[in-house]
Phi, psi and omega in degrees: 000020188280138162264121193295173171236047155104158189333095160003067165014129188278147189065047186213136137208196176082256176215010131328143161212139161333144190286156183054006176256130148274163177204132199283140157303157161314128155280139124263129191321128185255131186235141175263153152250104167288133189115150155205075169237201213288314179329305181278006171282309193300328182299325172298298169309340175269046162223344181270340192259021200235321195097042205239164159254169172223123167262144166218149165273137186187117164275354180267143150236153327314152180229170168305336196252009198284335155280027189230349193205151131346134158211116185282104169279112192173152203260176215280352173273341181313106179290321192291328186304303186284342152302320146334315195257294225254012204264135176080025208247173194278327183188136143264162183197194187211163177269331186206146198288014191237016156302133155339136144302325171319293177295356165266328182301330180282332169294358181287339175268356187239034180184182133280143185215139171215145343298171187288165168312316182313332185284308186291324203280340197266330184306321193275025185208083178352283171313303172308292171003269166286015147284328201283291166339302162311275168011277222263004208012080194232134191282164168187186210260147194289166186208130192234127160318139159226138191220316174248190196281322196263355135327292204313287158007283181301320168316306193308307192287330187306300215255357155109159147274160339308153160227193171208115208284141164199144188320176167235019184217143138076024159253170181161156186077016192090354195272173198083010209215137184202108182310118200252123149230323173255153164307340211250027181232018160281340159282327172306326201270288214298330177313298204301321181231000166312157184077034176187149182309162168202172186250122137241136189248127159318129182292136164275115170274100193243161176285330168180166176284129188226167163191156184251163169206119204235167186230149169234129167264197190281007181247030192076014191271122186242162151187160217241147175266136180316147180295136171266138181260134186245163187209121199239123171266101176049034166103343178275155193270120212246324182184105170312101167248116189241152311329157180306146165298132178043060188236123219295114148322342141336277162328328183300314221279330173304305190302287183282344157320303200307305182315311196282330168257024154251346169308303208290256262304326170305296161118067190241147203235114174132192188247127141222219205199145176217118145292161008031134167247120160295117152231162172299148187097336172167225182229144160245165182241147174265303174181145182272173170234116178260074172206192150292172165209205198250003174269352176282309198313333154340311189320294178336288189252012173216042133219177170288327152231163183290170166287353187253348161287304214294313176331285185314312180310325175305294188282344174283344218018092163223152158359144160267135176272188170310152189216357182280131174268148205282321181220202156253157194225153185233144198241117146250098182283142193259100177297124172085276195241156184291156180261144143321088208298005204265300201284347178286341167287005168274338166282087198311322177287329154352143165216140175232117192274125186230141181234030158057034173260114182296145176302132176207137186309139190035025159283126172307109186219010198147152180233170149224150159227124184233132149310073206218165165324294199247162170273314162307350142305324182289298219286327177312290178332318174291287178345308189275317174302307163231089158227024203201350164299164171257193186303284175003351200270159177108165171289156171265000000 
C-alpha cells in the first residue's frame, strides 16, 4: 500500500538514486491503536506485510506492541497524549472496550476512528448492552438493574436462582461476576460487588458457548467467519474449536442476522465478536466485543484471511477478505506459563502466537492453533500440548 513516487530514474534500480537527483520517500499509511496489549500486536502483524505502519497509545511499559510499532506512552484520558497519538494518522481503533468514550470522541477531531464511539459506550455497560439487544430484537436471558441490597432482593425473587450478579461496567475474563445458588450466597456476592451499579441475569441451561466474529466495511459490506464453539475455565476462555462441531446451519444464519442488524444499528466499522448461548430452540446473546477477539484468533492459521487483516481492510475501506476456513482448528490459549515451545514445534500441525508477555497466574500470554483434517485430529494434538503444559499453567 506504499505510495511510490513514480517511475524508477532511468539507470536506478532498487532504492538507488543518482548523485544530486532527489526523491521522495515512500508514505505509507499510519493506523493508530489505543492499546498495546497483544490484540494491537497481532493486528499489526497482520498490517505490516499490507504496508501499513503503527502507532499506540499505551501507557505500561513494557508492552506487546513495543516492537511492532510507534509507541506514544501516556494515559488514555491524556489529551496531550492523545494528540500525540492521533496527529497524521490514517485511522484510529482500539485493541480493547474500557478506552475512555472521551478519547475517541476527542480523536474523532483529530482523525477517523472506527468503530465509533457508540460501539464502545454500549459495550461498557452491561445494562445498555442488553437493552440494546432487546431493543434490536435479538434474544437474551432475563435480566434486572441492581443498585441496592433490597434490588437485589427483589430481582432474586422475580427472576429465580441460580443467577449471576455483575458489575455493569470494567469486568471481563470472569472478573466482576459472582454466582447466587443457594440463599446463603447472597451476601457474599453483595460484599463482594455491592455499592456499584450492577446486573443480575438469569442462569442459563445452555448446551454450549458459542461466538460469531463478524467484519463490517465502510459501505456496509458484511461478513461473517463460521461460528465457534468456545470452553471457559473459571470464566477464562480456555480453548476455541472452529468450526463449531455439529452444528445446525441455522444457527449460523440465526447469528449473523442477529450481528448484522446490531453492526448496521450501530453504523459500525471494523470486526467484532457476540458470545452466545446454544439453547434449545436457538441463541441467546451474552455479549459483544467491539474488536478483535480472543475466540477469533483460530483466523490466523485456519482462514483465508484472519480477523485482524479483515479488521484493517475494514476501517482502510479495502476489499473485505475471505472468511471460509481453510480446515478445522482448534485455538488453546496458554495461560501463567508457556508450555516448551520445543515440544509444541515437534506438533508439525501446531502454529504457536507468543505475546512478549511475562508469565503471571492467569495471564493470557500465547496461544496455539493446530490445523488438521478433522477435529478430532486437532483435538488429540491440543491433548498433548497440554499434557507438555507445566503445573503453574492454567486460571487461578
Amino acid at each position: 500500500m506504499s505510495n511510490g513516487s513514480g517511475p524508477e530514474p532511468a539507470g536506478t534500480s532498487g532504492g538507488e538514486t543518482p548523485q544530486g537527483t532527489a526523491r521522495e520517500p515512500s508514505v505509507e499509511p499510519v493506523v493508530g491503536v489505543v492499546g498495546g496489549g497483544q490484540l494491537g500486536r497481532m493486528t499489526a502483524l497482520a498490517g505490516v506485510p499490507m504496508g501499513l505502519r503503527f502507532r499506540f497509545l499505551e501507557p505500561k511499559s513494557p508492552s506487546p506492541v513495543d516492537w511492532v510499532g510507534e509507541v506514544i506512552r501516556g494515559r488514555y484520558d491524556d489529551p496531550a497524549a492523545l494528540e500525540r497519538f492521533g496527529h497524521g494518522l490514517a485511522v484510529a481503533t482500539y485493541e480493547f472496550e474500557n478506552v475512555p468514550v472521551e478519547a475517541a470522541q476527542f480523536l474523532e477531531r483529530e482523525t477517523t476512528v472506527h468503530p465509533a464511539p457508540a460501539a464502545l459506550e454500549m459495550a461498557q455497560d452491561r445494562l445498555r448492552e442488553k437493552d440494546g439487544f432487546t431493543r434490536l430484537g435479538i434474544p437474551t436471558n432475563p435480566y434486572r438493574a441492581v443498585e441496592t441490597r433490597q434490588e437485589l432482593e427483589a430481582a432474586l425473587e422475580e427472576l429465580g436462582r441460580p443467577a449471576m450478579l455483575k458489575t455493569r461496567r470494567m469486568g471481563y475474563d470472569g472478573k466482576g461476576q459472582a454466582r447466587i445458588v443457594e440463599s446463603g450466597d447472597l451476601e457474599p456476592a453483595w460484599q463482594k460487588l455491592g455499592g456499584r451499579p450492577l446486573l443480575l441475569e438469569s442462569f442459563v441451561d445452555f448446551t454450549r458457548e458459542l461466538s460469531l466474529v463478524a467484519v463490517r466495511g465502510l459501505e456496509g459490506e458484511f461478513a461473517a467467519y463460521p461460528l465457534v464453539e468456545n470452553v471457559h475455565t473459571q470464566g477464562i476462555l480456555h480453548r476455541t474449536t472452529a468450526p463449531a462441531p455439529d452444528l445446525d446451519p441455522i444457527l449460523q444464519d440465526q447469528a449473523e442476522g442477529y450481528v448484522r442488524r446490531l453492526m448496521d444499528e450501530l453504523g459500525y466499522v471494523g470486526t467484532m465478536a457476540v458470545e452466545f448461548f446454544q439453547v434449545e430452540g436457538g441463541l441467546l446473546a451474552n455479549e459483544m466485543a467491539p474488536r478483535v477477539h480472543n475466540s477469533g484468533h483460530w483466523t490466523q492459521d485456519g482462514a483465508v484471511t484472519s480477523q485482524f487483516e479483515n479488521h484493517l481492510r475494514a476501517i482502510l475501506g479495502l476489499p473485505l477478505g475471505s472468511t471460509e476456513p481453510l480446515k478445522w482448528t482448534v485455538m488453546l490459549n496458554l495461560l501463567g506459563e508457556l508450555p516448551p515451545v520445543e515440544a509444541v514445534l515437534h506438533e508439525p500441525l501446531a502454529h504457536v502466537h507468543l505475546y512478549g508477555k511475562s508469565p503471571r497466574p492467569g495471564r493470557k500470554i500465547g496461544h496455539v492453533n493446530v490445523v488438521a483434517d478433522s477435529v478430532e485430529e486437532a483435538l488429540k494434538v491440543v491433548a498433548r500440548i497440554e499434557a507438555a503444559m507445566p503445573p503453574g499453567a492454567g486460571p487461578v
